[in-house]
C-alpha positions as CSV (number, residue, x, y, z in Angstrom):
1,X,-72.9,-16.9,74.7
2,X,-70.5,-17.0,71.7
3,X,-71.4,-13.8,71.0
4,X,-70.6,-12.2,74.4
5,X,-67.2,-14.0,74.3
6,X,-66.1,-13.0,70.8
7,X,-66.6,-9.1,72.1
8,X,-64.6,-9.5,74.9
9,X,-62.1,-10.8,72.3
10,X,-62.3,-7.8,70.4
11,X,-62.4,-5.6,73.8
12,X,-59.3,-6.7,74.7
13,X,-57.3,-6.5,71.5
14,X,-58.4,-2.9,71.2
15,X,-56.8,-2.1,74.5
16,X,-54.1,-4.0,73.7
17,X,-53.2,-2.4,70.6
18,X,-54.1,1.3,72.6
19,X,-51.5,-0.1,75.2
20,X,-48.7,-0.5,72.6
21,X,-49.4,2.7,70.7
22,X,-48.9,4.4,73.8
23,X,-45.6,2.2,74.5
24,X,-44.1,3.4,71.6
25,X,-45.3,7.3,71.3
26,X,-43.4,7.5,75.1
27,X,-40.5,5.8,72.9
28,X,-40.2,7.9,70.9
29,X,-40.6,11.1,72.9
30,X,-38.3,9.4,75.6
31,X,-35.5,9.3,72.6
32,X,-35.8,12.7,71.2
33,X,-35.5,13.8,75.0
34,X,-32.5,11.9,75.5
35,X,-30.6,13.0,72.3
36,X,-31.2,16.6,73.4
37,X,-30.1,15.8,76.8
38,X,-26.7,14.2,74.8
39,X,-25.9,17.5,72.3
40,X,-26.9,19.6,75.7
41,X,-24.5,18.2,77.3
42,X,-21.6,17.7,74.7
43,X,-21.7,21.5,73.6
44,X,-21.6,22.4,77.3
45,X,-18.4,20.1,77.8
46,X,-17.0,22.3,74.5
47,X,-17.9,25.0,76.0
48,X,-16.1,24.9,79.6
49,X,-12.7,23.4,77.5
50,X,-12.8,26.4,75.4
51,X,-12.1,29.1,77.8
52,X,-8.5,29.5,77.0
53,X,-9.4,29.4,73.0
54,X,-11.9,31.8,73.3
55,X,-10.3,34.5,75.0
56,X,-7.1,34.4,72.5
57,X,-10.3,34.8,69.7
58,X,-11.4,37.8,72.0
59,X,-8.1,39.5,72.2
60,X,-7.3,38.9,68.8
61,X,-10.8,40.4,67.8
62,X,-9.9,43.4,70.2
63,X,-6.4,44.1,69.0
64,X,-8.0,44.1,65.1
65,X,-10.3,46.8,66.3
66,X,-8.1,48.4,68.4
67,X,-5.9,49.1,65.5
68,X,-8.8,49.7,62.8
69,X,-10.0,52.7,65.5
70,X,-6.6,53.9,66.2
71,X,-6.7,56.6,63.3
72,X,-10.1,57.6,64.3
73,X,-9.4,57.9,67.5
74,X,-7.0,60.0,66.8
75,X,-8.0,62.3,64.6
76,X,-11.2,62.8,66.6
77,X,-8.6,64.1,70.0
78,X,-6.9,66.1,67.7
79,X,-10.2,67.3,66.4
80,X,-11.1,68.1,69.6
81,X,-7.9,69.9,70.7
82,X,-8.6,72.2,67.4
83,X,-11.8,73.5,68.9
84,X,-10.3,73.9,71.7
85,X,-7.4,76.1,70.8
86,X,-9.6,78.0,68.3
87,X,-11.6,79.2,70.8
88,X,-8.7,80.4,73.3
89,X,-7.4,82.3,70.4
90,X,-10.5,84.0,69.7
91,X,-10.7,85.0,73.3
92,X,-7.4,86.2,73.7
93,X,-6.6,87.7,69.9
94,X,-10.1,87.7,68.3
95,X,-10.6,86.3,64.9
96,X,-6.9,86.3,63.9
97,X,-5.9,84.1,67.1
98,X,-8.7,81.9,65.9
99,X,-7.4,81.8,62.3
100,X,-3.8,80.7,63.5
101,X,-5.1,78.2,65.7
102,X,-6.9,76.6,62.7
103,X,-4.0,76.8,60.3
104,X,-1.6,75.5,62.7
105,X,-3.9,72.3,64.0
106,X,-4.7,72.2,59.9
107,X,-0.8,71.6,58.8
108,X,-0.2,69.3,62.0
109,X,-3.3,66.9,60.6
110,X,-2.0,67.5,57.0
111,X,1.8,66.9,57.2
112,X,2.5,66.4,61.1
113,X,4.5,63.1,61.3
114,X,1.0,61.4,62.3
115,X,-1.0,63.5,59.8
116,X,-3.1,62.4,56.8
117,X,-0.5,62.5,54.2
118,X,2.0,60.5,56.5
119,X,-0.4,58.1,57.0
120,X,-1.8,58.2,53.4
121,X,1.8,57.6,52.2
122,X,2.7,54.5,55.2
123,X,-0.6,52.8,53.4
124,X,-0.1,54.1,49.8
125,X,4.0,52.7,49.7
126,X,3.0,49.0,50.0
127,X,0.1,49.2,47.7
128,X,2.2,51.3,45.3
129,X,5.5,49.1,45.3
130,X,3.6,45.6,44.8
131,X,2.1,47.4,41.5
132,X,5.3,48.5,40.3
133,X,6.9,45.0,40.4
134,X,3.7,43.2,38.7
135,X,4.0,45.6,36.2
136,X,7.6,45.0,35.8
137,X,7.1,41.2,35.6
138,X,4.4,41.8,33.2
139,X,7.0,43.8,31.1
140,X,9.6,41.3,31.2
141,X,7.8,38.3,30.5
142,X,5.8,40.1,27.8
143,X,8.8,40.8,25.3
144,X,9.4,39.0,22.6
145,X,13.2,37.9,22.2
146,X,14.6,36.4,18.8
147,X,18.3,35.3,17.6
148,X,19.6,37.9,15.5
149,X,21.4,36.8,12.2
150,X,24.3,37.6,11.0
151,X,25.6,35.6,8.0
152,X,29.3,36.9,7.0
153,X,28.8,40.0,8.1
154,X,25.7,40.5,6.8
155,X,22.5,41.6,8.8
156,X,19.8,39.2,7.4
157,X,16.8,39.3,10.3
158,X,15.2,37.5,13.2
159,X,15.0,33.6,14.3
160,X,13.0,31.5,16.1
161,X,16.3,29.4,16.8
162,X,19.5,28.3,15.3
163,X,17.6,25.3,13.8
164,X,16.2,27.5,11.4
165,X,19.4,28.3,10.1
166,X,21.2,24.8,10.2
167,X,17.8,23.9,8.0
168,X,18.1,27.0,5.8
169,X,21.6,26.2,5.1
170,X,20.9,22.5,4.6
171,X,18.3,23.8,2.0
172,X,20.9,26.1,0.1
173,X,23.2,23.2,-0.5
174,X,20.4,21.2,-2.0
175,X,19.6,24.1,-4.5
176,X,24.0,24.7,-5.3
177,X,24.6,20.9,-5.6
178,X,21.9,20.2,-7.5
179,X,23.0,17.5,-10.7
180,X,26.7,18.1,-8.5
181,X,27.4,21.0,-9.8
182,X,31.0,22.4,-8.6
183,X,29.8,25.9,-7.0
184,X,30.3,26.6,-3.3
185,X,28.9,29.2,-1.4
186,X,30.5,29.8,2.5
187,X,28.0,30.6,5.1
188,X,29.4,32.0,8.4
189,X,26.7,32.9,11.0
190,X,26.8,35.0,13.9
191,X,24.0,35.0,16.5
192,X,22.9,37.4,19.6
193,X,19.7,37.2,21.4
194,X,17.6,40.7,21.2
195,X,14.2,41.5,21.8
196,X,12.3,42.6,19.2
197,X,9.2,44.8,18.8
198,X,7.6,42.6,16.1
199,X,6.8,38.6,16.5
200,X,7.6,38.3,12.8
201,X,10.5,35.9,12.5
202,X,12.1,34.4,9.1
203,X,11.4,30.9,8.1
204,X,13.6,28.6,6.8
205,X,12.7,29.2,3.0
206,X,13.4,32.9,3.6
207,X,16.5,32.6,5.2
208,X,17.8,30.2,2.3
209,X,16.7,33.2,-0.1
210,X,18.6,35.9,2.0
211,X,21.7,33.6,2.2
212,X,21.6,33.0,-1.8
213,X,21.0,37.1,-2.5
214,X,24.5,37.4,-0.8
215,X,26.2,35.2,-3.6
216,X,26.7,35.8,-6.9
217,X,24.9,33.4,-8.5
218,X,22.5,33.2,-11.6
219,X,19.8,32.8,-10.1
220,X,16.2,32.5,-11.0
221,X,12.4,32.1,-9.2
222,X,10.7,29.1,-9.3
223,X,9.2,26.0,-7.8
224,X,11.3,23.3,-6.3
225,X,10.0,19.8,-6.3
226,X,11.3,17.3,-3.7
227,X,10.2,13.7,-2.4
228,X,11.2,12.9,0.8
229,X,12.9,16.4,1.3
230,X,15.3,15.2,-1.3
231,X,15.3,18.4,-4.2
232,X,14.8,17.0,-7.5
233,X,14.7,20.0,-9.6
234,X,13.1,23.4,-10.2
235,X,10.3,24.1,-12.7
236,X,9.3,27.7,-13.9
237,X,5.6,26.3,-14.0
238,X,4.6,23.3,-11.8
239,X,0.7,22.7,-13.5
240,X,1.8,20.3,-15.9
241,X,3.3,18.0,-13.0
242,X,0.8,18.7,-10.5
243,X,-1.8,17.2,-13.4
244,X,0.0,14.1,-13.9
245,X,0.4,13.7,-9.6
246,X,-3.2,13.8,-9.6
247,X,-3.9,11.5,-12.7
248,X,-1.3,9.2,-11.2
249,X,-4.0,9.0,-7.8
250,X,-7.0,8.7,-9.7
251,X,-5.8,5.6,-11.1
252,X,-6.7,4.0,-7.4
253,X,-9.5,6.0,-6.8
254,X,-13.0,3.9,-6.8
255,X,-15.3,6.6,-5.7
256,X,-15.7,5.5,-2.0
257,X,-16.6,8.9,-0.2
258,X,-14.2,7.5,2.6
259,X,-11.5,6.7,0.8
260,X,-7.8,7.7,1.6
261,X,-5.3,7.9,-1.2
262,X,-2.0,9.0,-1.3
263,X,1.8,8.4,-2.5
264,X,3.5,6.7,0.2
265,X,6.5,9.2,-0.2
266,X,6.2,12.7,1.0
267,X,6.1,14.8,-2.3
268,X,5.8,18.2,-2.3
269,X,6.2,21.5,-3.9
270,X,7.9,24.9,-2.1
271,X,6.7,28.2,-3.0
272,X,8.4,30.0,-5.7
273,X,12.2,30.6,-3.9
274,X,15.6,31.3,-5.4
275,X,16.8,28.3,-7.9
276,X,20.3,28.3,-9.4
277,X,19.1,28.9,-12.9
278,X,20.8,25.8,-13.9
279,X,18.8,23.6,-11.8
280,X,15.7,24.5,-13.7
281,X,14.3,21.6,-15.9
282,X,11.9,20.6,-18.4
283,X,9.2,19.5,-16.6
284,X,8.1,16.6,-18.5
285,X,11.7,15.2,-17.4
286,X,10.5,15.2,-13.8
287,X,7.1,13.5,-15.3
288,X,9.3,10.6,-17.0
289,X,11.0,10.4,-13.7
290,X,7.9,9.5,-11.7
291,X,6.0,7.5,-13.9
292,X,8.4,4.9,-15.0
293,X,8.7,1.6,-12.9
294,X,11.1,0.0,-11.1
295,X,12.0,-3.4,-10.2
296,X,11.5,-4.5,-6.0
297,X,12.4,-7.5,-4.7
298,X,9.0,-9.9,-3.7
299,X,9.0,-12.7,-1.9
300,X,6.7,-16.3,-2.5
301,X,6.5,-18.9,0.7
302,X,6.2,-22.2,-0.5
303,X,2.9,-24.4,0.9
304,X,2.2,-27.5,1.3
305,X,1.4,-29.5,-1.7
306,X,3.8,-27.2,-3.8
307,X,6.5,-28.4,-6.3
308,X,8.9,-26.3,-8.5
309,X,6.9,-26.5,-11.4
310,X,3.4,-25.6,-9.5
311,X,5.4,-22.6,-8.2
312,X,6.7,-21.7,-11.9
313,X,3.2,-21.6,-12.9
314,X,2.1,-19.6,-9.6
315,X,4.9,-16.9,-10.0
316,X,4.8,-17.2,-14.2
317,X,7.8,-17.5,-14.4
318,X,10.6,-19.6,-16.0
319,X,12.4,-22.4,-14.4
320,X,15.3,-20.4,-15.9
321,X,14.5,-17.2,-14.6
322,X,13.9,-18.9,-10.9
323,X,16.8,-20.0,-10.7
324,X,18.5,-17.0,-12.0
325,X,17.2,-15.5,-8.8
326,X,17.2,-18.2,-6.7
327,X,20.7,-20.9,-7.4
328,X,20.0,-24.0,-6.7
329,X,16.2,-24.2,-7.2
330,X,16.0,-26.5,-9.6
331,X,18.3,-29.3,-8.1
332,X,17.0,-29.3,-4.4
333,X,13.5,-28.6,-4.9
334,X,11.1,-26.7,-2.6
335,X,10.2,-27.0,0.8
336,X,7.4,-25.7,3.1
337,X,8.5,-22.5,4.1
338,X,11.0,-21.6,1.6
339,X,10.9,-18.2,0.0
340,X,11.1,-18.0,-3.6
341,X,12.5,-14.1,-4.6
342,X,11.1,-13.0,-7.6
343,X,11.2,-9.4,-9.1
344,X,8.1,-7.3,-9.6
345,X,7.3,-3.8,-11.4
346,X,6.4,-1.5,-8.7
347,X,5.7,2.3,-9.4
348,X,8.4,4.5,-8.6
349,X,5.6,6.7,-6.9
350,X,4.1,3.6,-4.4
351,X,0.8,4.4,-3.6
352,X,-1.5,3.4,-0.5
353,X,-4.7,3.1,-0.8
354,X,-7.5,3.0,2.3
355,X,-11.1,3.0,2.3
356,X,-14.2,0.9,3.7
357,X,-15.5,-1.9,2.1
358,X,-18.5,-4.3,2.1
359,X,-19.2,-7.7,1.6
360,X,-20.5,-11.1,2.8
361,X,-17.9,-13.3,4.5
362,X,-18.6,-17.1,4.7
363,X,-18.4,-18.7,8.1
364,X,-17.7,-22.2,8.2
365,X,-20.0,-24.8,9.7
366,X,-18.2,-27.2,12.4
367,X,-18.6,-30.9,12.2
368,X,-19.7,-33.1,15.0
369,X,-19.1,-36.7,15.4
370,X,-21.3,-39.5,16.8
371,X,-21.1,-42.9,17.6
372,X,-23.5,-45.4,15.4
373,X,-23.4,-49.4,15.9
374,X,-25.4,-49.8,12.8
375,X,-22.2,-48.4,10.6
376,X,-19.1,-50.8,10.2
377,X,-16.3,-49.7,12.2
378,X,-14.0,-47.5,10.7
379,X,-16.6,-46.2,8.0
380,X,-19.1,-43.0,8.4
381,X,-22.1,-41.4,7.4
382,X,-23.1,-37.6,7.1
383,X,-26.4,-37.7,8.9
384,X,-27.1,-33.9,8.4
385,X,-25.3,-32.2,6.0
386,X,-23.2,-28.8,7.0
387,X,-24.3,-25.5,5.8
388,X,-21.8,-22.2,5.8
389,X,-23.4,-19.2,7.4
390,X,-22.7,-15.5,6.8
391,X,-21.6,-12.7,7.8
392,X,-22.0,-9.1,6.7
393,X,-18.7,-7.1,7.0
394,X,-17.9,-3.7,7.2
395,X,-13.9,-3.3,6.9
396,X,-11.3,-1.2,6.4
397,X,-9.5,-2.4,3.6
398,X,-5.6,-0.8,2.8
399,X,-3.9,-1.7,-0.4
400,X,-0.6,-0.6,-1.6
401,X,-0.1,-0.2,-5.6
402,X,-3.2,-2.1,-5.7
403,X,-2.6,-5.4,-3.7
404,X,-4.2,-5.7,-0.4
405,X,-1.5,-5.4,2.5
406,X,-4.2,-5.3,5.5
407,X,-7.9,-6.0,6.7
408,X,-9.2,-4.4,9.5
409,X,-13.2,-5.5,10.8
410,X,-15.0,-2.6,11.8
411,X,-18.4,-4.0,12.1
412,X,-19.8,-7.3,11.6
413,X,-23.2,-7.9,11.2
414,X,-24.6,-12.0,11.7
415,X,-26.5,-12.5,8.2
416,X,-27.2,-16.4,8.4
417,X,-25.9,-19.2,11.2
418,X,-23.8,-21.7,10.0
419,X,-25.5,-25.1,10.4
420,X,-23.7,-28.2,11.7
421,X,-22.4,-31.1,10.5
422,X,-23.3,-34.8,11.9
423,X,-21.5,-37.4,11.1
424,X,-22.3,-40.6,12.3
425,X,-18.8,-42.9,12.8
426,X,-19.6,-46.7,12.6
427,X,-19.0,-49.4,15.9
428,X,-20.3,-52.8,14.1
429,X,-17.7,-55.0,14.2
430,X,-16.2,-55.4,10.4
431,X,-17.4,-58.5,9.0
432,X,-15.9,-61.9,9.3
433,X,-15.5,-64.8,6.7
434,X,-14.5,-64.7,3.4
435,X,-14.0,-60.6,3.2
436,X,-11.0,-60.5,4.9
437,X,-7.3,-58.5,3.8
438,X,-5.5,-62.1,4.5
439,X,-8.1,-63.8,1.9
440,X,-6.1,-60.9,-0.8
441,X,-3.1,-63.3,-0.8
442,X,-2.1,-62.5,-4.0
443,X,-3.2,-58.8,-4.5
444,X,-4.7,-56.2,-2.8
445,X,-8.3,-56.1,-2.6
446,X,-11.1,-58.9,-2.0
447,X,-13.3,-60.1,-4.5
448,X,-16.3,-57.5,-4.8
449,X,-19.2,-60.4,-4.8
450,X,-19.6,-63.3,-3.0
451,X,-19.1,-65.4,-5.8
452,X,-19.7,-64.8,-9.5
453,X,-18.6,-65.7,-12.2
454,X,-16.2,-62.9,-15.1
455,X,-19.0,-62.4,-18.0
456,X,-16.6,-60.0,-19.8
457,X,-12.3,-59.7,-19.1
458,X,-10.4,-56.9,-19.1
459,X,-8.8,-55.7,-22.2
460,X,-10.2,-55.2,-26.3
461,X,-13.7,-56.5,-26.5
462,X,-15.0,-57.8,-29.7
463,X,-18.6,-57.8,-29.6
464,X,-18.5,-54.0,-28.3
465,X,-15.5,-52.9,-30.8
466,X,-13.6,-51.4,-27.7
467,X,-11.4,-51.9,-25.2
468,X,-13.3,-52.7,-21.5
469,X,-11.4,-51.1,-18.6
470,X,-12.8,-53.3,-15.9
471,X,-14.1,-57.0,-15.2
472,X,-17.6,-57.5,-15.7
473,X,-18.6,-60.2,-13.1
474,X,-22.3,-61.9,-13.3
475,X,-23.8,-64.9,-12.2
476,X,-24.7,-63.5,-8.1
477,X,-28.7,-62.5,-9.4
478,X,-30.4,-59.0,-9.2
479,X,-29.8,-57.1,-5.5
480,X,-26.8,-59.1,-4.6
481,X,-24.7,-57.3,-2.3
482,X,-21.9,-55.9,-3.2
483,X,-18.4,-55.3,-1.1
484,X,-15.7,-52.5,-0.9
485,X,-12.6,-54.2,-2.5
486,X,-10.4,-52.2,0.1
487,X,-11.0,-49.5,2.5
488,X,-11.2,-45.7,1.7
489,X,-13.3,-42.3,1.3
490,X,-16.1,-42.5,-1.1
491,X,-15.4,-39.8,-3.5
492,X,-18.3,-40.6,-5.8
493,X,-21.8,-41.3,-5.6
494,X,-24.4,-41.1,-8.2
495,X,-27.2,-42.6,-10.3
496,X,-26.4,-41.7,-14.6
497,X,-22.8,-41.7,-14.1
498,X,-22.0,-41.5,-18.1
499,X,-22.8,-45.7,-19.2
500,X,-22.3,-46.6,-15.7
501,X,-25.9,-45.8,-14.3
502,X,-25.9,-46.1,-10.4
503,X,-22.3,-45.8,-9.7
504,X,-19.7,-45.6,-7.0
505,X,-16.1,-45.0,-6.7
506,X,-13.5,-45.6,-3.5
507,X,-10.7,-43.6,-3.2
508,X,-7.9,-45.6,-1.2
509,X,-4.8,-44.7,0.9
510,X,-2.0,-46.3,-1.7
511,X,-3.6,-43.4,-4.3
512,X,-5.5,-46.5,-6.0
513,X,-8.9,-46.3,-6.5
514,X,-11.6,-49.0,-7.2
515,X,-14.9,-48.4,-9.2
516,X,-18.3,-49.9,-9.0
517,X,-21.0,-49.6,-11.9
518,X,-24.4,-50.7,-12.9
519,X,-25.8,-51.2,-9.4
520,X,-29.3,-50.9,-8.2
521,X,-28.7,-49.3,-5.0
522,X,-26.0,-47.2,-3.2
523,X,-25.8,-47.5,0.6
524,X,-23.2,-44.9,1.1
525,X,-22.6,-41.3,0.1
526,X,-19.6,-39.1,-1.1
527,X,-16.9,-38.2,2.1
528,X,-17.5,-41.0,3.8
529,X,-15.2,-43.9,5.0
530,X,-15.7,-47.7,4.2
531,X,-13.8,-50.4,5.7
532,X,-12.9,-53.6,3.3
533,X,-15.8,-56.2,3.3
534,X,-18.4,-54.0,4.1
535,X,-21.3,-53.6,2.1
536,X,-21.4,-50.5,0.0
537,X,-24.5,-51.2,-2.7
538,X,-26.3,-53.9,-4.7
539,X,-25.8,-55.6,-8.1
540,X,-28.2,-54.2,-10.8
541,X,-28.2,-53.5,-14.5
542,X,-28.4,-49.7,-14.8
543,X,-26.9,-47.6,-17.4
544,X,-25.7,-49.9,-20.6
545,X,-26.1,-53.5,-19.4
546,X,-27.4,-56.1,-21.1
547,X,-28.2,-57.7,-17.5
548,X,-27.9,-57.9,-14.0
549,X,-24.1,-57.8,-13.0
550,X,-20.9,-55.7,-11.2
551,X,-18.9,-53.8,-13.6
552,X,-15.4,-53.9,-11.2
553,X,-12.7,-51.1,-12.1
554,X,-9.3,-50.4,-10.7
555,X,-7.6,-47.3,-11.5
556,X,-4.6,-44.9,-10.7
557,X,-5.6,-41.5,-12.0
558,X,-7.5,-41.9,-14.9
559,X,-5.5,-44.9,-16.1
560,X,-7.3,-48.3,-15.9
561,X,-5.4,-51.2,-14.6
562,X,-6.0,-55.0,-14.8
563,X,-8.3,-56.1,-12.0
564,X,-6.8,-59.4,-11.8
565,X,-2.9,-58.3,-10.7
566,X,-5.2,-56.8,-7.7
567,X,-7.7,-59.6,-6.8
568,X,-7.0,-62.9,-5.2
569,X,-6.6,-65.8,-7.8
């Protein structure tokens, strides 16, 4: 029974699914009817609204023929007309009427007023006319046109422009003034514009020549040397300059494929031109010239930190010769920000130098600060020390004489990751009792133990043959703990500290610092912060000790001062 009804299922989802492929194939065909019904319909509408349109297209298209067959059509009637007349010649004359009827059609096609050389000619004119004008434009804006020069009455060539002369001219002075030399030469031009066959125009340098060839100067060939277009001389041979230009480069030059030197001044030779004979030189006067130095004002910008004798011993220089330069150095002092002129030797040839270098730059870790109760307030603890990280740098580097003047990154490359800095920052309440800055009535700092007795004062001691720098306090047993006499950084930490063994040292604010020796353990480490009272290390006996007990120090600098004008009485 089961069975029977699970085929009927199946029965009547297979004529279902026949039914709905059906639906959809007449769908389908019903669209693609109805779009062709819609474009059907749509080009016939275009269709009926395009009469007018379509007979202007007609006419148009009939006129174009119309007049395309015209000369056909007429040559064909007059074609016929020939035949025609030949024949009623030849009837009536024979072959000589027929021979006149043929000429006589034959010059009416040829030269009639609608014949073929007419008609040739009425389409030839246009066609002929339009060539003759590009051919003219062609012409025109093909020739080459130049100022002609004229300098006091002299023919001297072609152009470019009257710049070239103004320049010329400004070149001739430089070569009659030179060392300022009395001689004059007048130059009075006269320009026209021309066109020339040739595109060969004078330059400057040869108009300068032409110009001098007019006066009556000594004059000689050679090479002119100038630096920054200024003319410095003539030499009859330049090789013994250009050597020491080249030597004076190589100084800078490190071998760096990339590498960019040059003077920072434009110096250059001309081709051998007319020289006034007397402005020809030695050349190893021109080499003295640019290898001596001169003296350029330099500028130092005081820091932080910095006093007038620091920045004497930064510059290397005198007090004296500071204040030569700058009045009133030595009286006011220095501030940040100040710029201290000093006077350096600089080449009279500067030269820049630019090439790409490589190196490893550090990169700085970052500190990060946490809170921990189990640190006195105010003091901290470096619970993972910072590592730099590096970088690999490619740069390009420019110097100028040597000295860097700018540092461009081009590529950098992550080598190692800088690693982090934790400090912990103490939140235990400092501790109460007997360890506090109102306990110091009489000096500055609280007594390092709690309780003790002084084994050894401060000051010469006989049974050591020396003087003792600190106070030797004993009595408090082995591991007692021992206090920070005042709050401060840590700036010293370590076990075998010279005689001291285990020993630690606190720098404080007032530029004091305390010192605390011969202990058998240290609780805190260099950089960090302790607050007054708080427990820093225990008492022991390392290093020279004869037993158990605090050697107590306080210093300013390396002097060692009496503990007691410091400690409560």
């Amino acid at each position: 029974m089961v069975r029977k009804i699970n085929g009927k299922i199946v029965g009547m989802l297979a004529l279902s699914l026949q039914k709905l492929g059906e639906a959809a194939v007449f769908a389908v065909v019903c669209s693609f009817r109805g779009l062709f019904e819609f474009l059907r319909l749509f080009l016939k509408f275009l269709w009926d609204k395009s009469v007018k349109l379509r007979a202007k297209i007609f006419s148009a298209f009939q006129y174009v023929g119309v007049f395309a067959a015209s000369p056909f059509v007429k040559l064909w009637i007059s074609f016929c007309k020939m035949v025609s007349d030949i024949r009623k010649g030849r009837r009536k004359k024979g072959v000589l009427g027929a021979l006149g009827a043929f000429f006589t059609h034959f010059g009416r096609f040829a030269f009639g007023k609608q014949g073929l050389a007419v008609t040739a000619f009425n389409y030839a004119a246009p066609i002929i006319s339009v060539v003759f004008l590009f051919n003219v434009v062609t012409a025109a804006t093909s020739a080459t046109y130049a100022l002609k020069l004229t300098v006091n009455g002299k023919f001297l060539g072609y152009i470019e422009n009257e710049r070239v002369f103004l320049d010329a001219e400004a070149l001739v002075l430089q070569r009659v003034n030179y060392h300022e030399s009395d001689k004059v030469i007048e130059t009075i031009p006269e320009f026209s514009i021309e066109r020339i066959e040739t595109s060969e125009k004078l330059t400057k340098f040869q108009v300068a020549n032409e110009i001098l060839r007019t006066s009556d100067f000594n004059l000689e060939w050679a090479y002119g040397f100038y630096i920054d277009g200024v003319f410095y001389g003539a030499v009859m041979d330049n090789s013994e300059i250009d050597g020491m230009l080249k030597s004076l480069l190589n100084v800078y030059r490190s071998g760096n494929p990339d590498e960019e030197v040059a003077f920072i001044n434009t110096v250059e030779w001309e081709k051998q031109d007319l020289y006034l004979a007397e402005s020809i030189v030695d050349p190893k006067s021109i080499i003295k010239m640019i290898t001596v130095t001169k003296e350029e004002a330099s500028y130092y910008t005081v820091e932080y930190g910095d006093s007038p004798s620091l920045v004497s011993d930064i510059l290397g220089m005198s007090m004296e010769e500071i204040e030569r330069l700058n009045p009133g150095f030595s009286e006011r002092g220095v501030y940040v920000g100040d710029q201290i002129r000093r006077n350096v030797e600089v080449p009279y040839l500067p030269v820049s130098i630019t090439r790409t270098e490589e190196y490893e730059q550090v990169v700085p870790f970052e500190t990060e600060y946490r809170n921990d109760s189990t640190l006195y307030a105010g003091s901290t603890h470096a619970a993972v020390q910072g590592k730099n990280g590096s970088n690999h740098i490619v740069a390009r580097v420019s110097y100028l004489n040597g000295a860097e003047i700018n540092r461009v990154p081009v590529k950098v490359t992550a080598v190692s990751e800088p690693v982090t800095k934790v400090v912990n920052v103490g939140t235990k309440p400092v501790p109460t009792g007997g360890y506090k800055i109102a306990d110091a009535a009489y000096g500055e700092y609280i007594w390092p133990l709690n309780g003790g007795y002084i084994s050894c004062n401060y000051g010469w001691d006989a049974a050591w043959g020396r003087n003792h720098s600190g106070l030797d306090i004993a009595g408090v047993g082995y591991g007692a703990p021992i206090y920070a006499g005042g709050s401060g950084t840590v700036i010293l930490s370590r076990s075998g500290y010279y005689g001291y063994g285990d020993t630690i040292i606190i720098q404080h604010e007032n530029g004091m610092r305390t010192l605390y020796a011969h202990c058998s353990a240290r609780h805190v480490g260099e950089g960090e912060y302790v607050t007054q009272g708080q427990q820093i290390a225990n008492v022991g006996r390392t290093g020279v000790a004869t037993g158990p007990h605090l050697h107590f120090a306080v210093r300013q600098g390396s002097i060692a001062l009496h503990p007691n004008l410091y400690l409560p009485r």
